[in-house]
C-alpha positions in Angstrom: -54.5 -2.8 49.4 -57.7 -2.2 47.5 -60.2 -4.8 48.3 -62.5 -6.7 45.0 -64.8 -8.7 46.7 -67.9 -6.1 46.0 -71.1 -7.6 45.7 -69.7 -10.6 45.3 -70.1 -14.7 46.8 -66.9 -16.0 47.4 -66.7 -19.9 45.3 -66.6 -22.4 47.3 -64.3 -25.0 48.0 -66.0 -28.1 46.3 -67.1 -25.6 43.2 -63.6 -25.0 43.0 -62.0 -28.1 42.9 -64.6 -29.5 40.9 -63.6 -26.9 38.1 -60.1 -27.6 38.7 -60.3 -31.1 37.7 -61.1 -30.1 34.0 -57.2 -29.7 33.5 -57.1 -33.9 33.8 -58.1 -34.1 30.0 -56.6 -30.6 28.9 -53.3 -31.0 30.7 -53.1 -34.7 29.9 -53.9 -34.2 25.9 -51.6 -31.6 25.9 -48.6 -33.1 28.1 -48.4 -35.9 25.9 -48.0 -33.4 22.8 -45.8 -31.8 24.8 -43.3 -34.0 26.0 -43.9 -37.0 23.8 -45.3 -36.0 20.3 -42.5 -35.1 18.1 -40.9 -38.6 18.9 -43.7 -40.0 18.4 -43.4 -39.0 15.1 -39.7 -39.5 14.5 -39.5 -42.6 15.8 -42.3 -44.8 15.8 -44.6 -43.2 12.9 -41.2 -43.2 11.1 -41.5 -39.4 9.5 -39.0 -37.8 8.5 -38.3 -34.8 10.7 -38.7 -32.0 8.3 -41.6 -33.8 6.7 -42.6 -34.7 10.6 -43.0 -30.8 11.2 -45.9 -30.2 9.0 -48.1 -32.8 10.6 -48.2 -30.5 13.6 -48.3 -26.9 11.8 -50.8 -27.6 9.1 -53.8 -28.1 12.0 -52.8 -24.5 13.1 -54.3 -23.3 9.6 -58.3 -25.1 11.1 -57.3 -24.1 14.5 -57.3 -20.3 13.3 -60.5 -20.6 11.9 -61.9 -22.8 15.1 -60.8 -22.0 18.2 -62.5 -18.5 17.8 -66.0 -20.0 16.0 -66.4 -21.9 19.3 -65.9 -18.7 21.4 -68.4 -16.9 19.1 -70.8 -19.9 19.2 -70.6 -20.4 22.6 -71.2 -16.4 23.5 -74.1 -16.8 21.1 -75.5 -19.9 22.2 -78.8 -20.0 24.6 -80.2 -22.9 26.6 -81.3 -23.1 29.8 -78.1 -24.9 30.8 -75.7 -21.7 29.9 -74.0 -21.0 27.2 -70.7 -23.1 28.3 -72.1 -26.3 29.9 -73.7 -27.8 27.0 -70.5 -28.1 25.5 -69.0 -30.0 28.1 -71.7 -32.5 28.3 -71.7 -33.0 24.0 -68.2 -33.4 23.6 -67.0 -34.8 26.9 -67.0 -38.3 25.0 -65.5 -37.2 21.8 -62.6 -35.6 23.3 -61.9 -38.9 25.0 -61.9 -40.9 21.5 -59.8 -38.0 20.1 -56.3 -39.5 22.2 -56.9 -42.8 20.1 -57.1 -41.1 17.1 -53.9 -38.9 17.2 -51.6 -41.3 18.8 -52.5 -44.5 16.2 -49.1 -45.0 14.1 -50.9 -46.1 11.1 -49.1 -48.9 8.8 -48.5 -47.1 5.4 -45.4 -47.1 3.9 -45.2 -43.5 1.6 -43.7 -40.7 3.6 -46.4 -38.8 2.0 -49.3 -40.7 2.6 -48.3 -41.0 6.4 -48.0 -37.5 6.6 -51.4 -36.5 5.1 -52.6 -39.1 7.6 -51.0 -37.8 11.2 -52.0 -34.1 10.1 -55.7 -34.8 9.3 -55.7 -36.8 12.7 -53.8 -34.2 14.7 -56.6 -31.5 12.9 -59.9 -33.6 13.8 -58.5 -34.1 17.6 -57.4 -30.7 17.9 -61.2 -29.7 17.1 -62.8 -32.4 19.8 -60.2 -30.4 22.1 -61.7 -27.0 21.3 -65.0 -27.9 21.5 -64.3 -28.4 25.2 -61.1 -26.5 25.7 -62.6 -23.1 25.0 -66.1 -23.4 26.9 -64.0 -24.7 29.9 -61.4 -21.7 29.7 -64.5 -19.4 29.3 -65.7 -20.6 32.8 -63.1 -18.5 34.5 -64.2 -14.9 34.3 -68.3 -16.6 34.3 -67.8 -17.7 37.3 -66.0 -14.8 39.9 -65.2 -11.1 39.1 -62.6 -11.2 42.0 -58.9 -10.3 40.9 -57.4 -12.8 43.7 -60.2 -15.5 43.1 -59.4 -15.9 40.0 -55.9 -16.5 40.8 -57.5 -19.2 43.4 -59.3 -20.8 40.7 -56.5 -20.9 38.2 -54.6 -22.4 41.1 -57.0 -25.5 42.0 -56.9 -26.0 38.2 -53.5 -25.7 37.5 -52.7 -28.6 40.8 -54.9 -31.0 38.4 -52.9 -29.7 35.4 -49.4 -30.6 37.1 -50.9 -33.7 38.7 -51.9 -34.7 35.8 -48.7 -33.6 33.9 -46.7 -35.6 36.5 -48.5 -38.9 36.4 -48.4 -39.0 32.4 -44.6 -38.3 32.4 -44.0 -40.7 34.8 -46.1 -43.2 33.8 -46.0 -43.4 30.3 -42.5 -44.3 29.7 -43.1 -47.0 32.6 -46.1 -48.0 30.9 -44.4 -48.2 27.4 -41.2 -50.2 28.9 -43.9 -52.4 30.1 -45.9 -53.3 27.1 -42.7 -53.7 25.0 -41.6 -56.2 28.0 -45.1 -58.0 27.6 -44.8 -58.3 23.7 -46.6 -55.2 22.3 -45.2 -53.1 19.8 -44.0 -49.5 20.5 -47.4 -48.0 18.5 -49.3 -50.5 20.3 -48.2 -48.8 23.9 -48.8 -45.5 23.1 -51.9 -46.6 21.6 -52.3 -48.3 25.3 -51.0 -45.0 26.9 -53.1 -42.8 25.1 -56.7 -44.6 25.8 -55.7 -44.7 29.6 -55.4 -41.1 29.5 -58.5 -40.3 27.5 -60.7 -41.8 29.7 -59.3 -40.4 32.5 -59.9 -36.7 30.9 -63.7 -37.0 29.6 -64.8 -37.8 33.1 -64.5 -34.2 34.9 -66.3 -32.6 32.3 -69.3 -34.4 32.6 -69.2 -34.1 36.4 -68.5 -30.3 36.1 -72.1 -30.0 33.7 -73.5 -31.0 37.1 -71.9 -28.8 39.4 -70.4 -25.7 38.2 -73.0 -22.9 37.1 -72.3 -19.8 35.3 -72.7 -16.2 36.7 -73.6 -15.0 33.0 -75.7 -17.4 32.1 -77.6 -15.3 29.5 -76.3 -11.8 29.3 -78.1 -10.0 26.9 -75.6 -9.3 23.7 -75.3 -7.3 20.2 -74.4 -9.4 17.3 -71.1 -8.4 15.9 -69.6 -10.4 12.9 -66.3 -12.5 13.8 -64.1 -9.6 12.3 -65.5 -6.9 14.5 -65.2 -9.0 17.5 -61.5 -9.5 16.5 -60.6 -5.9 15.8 -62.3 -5.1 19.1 -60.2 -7.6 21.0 -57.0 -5.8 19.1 -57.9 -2.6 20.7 -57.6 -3.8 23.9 -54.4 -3.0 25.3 -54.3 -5.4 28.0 -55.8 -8.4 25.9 -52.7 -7.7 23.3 -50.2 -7.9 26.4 -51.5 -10.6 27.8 -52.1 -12.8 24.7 -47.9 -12.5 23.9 -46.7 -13.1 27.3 -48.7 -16.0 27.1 -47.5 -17.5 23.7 -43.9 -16.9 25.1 -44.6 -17.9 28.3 -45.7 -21.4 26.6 -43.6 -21.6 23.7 -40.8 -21.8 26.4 -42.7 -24.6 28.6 -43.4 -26.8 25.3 -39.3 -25.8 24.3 -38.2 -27.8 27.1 -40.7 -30.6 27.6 -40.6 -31.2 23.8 -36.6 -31.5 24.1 -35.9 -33.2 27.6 -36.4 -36.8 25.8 -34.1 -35.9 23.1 -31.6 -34.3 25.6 -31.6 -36.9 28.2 -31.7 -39.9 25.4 -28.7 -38.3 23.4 -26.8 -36.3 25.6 -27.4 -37.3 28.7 -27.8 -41.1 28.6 -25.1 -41.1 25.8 -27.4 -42.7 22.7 -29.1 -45.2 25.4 -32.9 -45.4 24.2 -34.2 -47.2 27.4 -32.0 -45.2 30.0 -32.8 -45.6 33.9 -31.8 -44.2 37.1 -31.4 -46.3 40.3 -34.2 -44.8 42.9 -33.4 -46.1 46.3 -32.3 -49.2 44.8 -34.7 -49.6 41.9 -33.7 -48.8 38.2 -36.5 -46.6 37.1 -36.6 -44.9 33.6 -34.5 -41.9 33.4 -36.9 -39.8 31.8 -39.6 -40.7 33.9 -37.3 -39.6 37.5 -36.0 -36.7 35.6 -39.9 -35.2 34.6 -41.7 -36.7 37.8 -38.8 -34.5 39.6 -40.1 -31.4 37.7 -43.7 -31.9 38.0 -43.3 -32.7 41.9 -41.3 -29.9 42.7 -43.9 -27.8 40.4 -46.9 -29.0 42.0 -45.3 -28.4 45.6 -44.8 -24.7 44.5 -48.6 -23.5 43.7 -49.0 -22.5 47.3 -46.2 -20.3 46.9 -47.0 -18.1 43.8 -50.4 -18.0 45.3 -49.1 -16.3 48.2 -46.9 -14.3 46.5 -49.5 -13.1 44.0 -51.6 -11.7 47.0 -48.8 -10.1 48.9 -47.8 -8.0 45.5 -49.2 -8.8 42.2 -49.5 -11.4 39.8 -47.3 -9.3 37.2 -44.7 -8.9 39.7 -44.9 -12.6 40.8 -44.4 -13.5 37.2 -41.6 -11.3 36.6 -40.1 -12.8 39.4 -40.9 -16.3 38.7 -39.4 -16.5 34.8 -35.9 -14.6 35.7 -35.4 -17.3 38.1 -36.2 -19.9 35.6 -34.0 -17.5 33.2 -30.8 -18.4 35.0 -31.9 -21.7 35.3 -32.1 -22.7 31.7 -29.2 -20.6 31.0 -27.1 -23.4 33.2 -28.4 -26.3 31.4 -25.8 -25.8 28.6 -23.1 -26.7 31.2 -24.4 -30.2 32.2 -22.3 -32.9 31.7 -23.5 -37.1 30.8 -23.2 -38.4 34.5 -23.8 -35.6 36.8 -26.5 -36.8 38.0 -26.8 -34.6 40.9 -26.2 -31.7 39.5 -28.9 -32.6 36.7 -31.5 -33.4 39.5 -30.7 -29.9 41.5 -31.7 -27.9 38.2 -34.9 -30.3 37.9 -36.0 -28.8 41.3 -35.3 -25.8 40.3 -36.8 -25.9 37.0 -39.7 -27.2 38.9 -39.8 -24.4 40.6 -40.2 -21.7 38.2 -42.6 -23.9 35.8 -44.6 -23.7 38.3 -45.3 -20.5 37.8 -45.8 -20.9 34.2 -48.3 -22.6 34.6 -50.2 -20.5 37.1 -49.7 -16.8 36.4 -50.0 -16.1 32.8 -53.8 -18.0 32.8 -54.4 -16.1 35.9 -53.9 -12.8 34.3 -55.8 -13.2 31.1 -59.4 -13.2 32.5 -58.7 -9.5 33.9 -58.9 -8.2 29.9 -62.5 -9.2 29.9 -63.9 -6.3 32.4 -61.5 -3.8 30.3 -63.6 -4.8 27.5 -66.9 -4.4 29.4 -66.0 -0.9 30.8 -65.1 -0.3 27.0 -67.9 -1.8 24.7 -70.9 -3.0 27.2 -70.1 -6.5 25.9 -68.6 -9.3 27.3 -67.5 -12.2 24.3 -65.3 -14.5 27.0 -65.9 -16.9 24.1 -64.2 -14.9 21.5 -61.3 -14.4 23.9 -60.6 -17.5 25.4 -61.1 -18.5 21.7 -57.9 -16.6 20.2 -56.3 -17.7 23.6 -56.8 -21.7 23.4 -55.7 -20.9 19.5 -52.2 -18.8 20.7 -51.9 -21.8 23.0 -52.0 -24.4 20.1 -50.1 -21.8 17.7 -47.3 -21.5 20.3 -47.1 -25.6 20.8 -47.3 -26.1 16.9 -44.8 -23.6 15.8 -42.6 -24.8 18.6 -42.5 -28.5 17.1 -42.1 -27.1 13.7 -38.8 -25.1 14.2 -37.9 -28.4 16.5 -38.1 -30.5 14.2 -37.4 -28.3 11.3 -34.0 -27.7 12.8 -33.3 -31.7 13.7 -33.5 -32.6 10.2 -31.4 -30.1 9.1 -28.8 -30.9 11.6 -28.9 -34.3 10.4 -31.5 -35.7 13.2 -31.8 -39.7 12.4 -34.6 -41.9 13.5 -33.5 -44.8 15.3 -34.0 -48.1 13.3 -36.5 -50.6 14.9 -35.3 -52.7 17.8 -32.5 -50.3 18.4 -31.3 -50.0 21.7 -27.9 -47.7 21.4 -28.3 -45.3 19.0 -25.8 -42.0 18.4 -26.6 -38.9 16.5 -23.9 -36.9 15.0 -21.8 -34.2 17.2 -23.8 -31.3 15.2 -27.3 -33.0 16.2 -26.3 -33.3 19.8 -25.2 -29.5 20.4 -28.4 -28.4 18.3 -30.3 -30.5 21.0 -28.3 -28.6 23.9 -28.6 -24.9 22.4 -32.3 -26.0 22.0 -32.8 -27.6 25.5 -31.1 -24.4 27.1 -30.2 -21.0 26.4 -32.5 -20.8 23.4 -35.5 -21.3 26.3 -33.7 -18.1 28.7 -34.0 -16.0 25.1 -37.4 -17.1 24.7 -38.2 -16.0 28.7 -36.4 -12.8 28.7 -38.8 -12.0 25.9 -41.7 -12.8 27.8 -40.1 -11.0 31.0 -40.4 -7.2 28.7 -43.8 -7.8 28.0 -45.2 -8.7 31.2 -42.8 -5.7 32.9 -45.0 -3.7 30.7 -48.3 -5.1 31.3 -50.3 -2.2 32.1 -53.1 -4.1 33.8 -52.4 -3.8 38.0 -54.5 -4.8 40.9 -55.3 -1.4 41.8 -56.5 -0.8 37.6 -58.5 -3.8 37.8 -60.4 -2.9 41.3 -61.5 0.4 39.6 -62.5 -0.8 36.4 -64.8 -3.5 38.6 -66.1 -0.4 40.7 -66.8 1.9 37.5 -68.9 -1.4 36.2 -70.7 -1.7 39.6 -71.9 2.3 39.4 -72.6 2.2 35.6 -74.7 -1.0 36.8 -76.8 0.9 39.4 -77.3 3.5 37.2 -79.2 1.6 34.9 
C-alpha cells in the first residue's frame, strides 16, 4: 500500500479532538431539523403540511446564493488569523441565538402569516449556520494533505456529531415530557430544548479560534468571479461524484430520522403521542430508547469503518457499509406495533450502517481539492465546501418538502391541542411505512452506483499528492 505521509506532520491528538468538537453545534442544529423539525411544524406551529413544506424549501433559494459567497469570501479573505478562524470567532455567538430563533412557535393565527414567519426564520438561521458551517468544513483539507488523516479527522468529528446526535434525541423528548409535566407549553419546551442546545454549540468554535491553525493560511490566489469558480468545480470529475453520493447519502439519513417520530407515534405506538418503553424497569419515551439505540450503536461503530477504511479504501468501505443498511431499511416494511425486539435488533443494525454515513462520504470529499490543485494551481476549499454545506441543506430541505408534501396529500392531520391518542387514516399510515422504509433502500442503492464509480482511489490520490510535491520543488 502506497504510503501519503510526505513531508508531512502528523495532527496531533488534542488538535484533533479539539476540531472534532465543532460538530456539537453543526450536528446538534441539524439533528434537531432532522429528527424533530417537520413536527415541529405540523404540530405545534400548527401548519398545514403542504403549506408546512415551503417553510423549509424556500431558504434553499438564499442558501444557493450563500453557502458558496462564504466559501469565496472566506478563500478571499486575509488577516493574520487565516482565512477560516475569523469566522469562527464572529459568528460563534450568532449561531447560538440562531436555535431560538428557528424553533419560536410564534402566536399568529393566518396560515399565511405563520408561514412567511417560520421561512424568514429558518432563512436568517440557516445563514448564522453558514457563516460557521463552511469555514469549519473548509478546515479539513487546510489542516493535513494525508488520505488516511483525513479519514482520522472526519472520525474525531463525526464521534462529536453522533454524540451529540444521541444526547439531543434522547434528551429532548425527555426534556419536552418534562416541561409539559412542570406546566410549560409544548412551544415553550422546544423553545427550552433549543437554547440548551445552542449554547452548547457556540462554545467549540470559539475554543477552536485558539487552537486549531491552518496549513494555508495565506496561499497566494487569482481572482476568478463566482461563475468561473463554479464551472471549474463542474469540471472536476471527482468533485461531481462526490457531491451526489453525498446528497443521497444524506437525503437517506434525514429520510429516516425525519420519519422515525411519525412511524413510531402512528404505527408503532398505535396513535399514542407520549409512547414509552419500560428500560430495566423504568418507562422511558419510546422515541427517545428507539433513537439513543441508533446513535449508541452508531457511535460504538467509528472505530470500525476507520479500520476498515485503512485496510481497503474508503470507497469500498462505503459500498460496503450502505448495502448493509440497504437490506436493513428494506425489512422495516415488515415490522409489526409490539415487536419490540425485533424493532430494537434493526435499531442496532441501523446503527450500524449510519454510522458510516456519517463518516465516509465527508471523508472522501476533501480528496477533490488536490485534483483541482494538480488541475488549475488553485485551491478555493471555500468554494467547495461552500456548494457542499449548500447540497447538504438542499438534500435536508427537499427531503422535508416531498415529506410533508406527500403527508398532506395522503390526508396527514395535525393532532388537536392536548391530544393524547390520535389516529391517522390507513392511507397516512402506509405512506409513513413506504416512506420510513423501502423508499430509504431506493434512495441507497442510488448512492451505492455512484460511489461504485467514484474514480478517486487511494493509490489516484497518493500520486496526484506526489506530482504536487515535484511541481512544488520545481518552482
Amino acid at each position: 500500500m502506497e504510503t501519503t505521509n510526505t513531508d508531512h506532520k502528523p495532527l496531533s491528538l488534542f488538535t484533533k479532538i479539539i476540531y472534532g468538537t465543532g460538530d456539537l453545534g453543526i450536528a446538534g442544529w441539524g439533528t434537531l431539523r432532522q429528527i424533530f423539525y417537520a413536527i415541529f411544524l405540523t404540530d405545534v406551529v400548527g401548519l398545514e403540511a403542504r403549506l408546512a413544506s415551503f417553510a423549509a424549501l424556500i431558504g434553499v433559494i438564499w442558501d444557493a446564493i450563500n453557502d458558496p459567497l462564504v466559501g469565496m469570501l472566506s478563500d478571499r479573505i486575509n488577516t493574520r488569523w487565516g482565512r477560516r478562524r475569523p469566522f469562527l470567532l464572529f459568528f460563534s455567538i450568532p449561531f447560538g441565538l440562531a436555535f431560538l430563533l428557528m424553533w419560536w412557535a410564534p402566536p399568529w393565527d393566518n396560515q399565511i402569516v405563520l408561514a412567511v414567519h417560520m421561512t424568514l426564520a429558518y432563512i436568517i438561521s440557516d445563514t448564522l449556520q453558514t457563516l460557521v458551517a463552511v469555514p469549519f468544513y473548509t478546515l479539513t483539507p487546510e489542516m493535513t494533505p494525508d488520505y488516511d488523516e483525513r479519514t482520522e479527522l472526519t472520525t474525531y468529528r463525526m464521534f462529536f456529531n453522533l454524540v451529540i446526535s444521541l444526547v439531543v434525541a434522547v434528551a429532548a423528548p425527555m426534556i419536552k415530557n418534562a416541561a409539559l409535566q412542570s406546566g410549560l407549553t409544548l412551544s415553550q419546551s422546544y423553545l427550552l430544548i433549543s437554547g440548551l442546545f445552542g449554547g452548547i454549540g457556540a462554545i467549540p468554535f470559539l475554543v477552536m479560534f485558539f487552537f486549531v491553525r491552518e496549513r494555508h493560511p495565506n496561499p497566494p490566489q487569482e481572482t476568478h468571479s463566482i461563475k468561473e469558480i463554479a464551472e471549474t468545480a463542474w469540471q472536476n470529475v471527482p468533485f461531481r461524484f462526490a457531491t451526489g453520493l453525498y446528497m443521497l447519502n444524506w437525503m437517506t439519513v434525514d429520510m429516516v430520522s425525519l420519519m422515525l417520530p411519525y412511524f413510531l407515534t402512528y404505527w408503532i405506538a398505535q396513535g399514542n403521542l407520549a409512547a414509552e418503553m419500560n428500560i430495566f424497569g423504568s418507562n422511558i419515551s419510546q422515541d427517545s430508547v428507539i433513537l439513543g439505540l441508533m446513535f449508541i450503536t452508531a457511535i460504538a461503530a467509528l472505530p470500525i469503518w476507520n479500520w476498515l477504511s485503512k485496510k481497503t479504501s474508503k470507497r469500498k468501505a462505503y459500498l460496503f457499509g450502505m448495502l448493509f443498511w440497504m437490506v436493513v431499511q428494506s425489512l422495516i416494511i415488515i415490522v409489526k406495533p409490539g415487536q419490540t425486539i425485533f424493532i430494537l435488533i434493526l435499531t442496532v443494525l441501523a446503527g450500524i450502517s449510519i454510522s458510516t454515513a456519517h463518516v465516509l462520504p465527508d471523508a472522501i470529499f476533501p480528496d477533490v481539492i488536490e485534483w483541482e490543485e494538480l488541475r488549475t494551481r488553485n485551491r478555493h476549499e471555500g468554494v467547495y465546501y461552500g456548494i457542499k454545506n449548500f447540497s447538504r441543506k438542499l438534500s435536508g430541505a427537499v427531503t422535508i418538502f416531498l415529506v410533508l408534501q406527500l403527508l398532506g396529500w395522503f390526508g396527514y392531520q395535525s393532532p388537536p391541542q392536548g391530544a393524547v391518542v390520535f389516529q391517522q387514516s390507513d392511507t397516512t399510515i402506509t405512506l409513513i411505512r413506504i416512506l420510513t422504509g423501502p423508499f430509504g433502500a431506493l434512495l441507497l442503492f442510488s448512492s451505492i452506483i455512484i460511489a461504485w464509480f467514484y474514480p478517486l482511489t487511494r493509490e489516484k490520490h497518493a500520486r496526484i499528492r506526489s506530482l504536487l510535491a515535484r511541481r512544488d520543488k520545481r518552482q
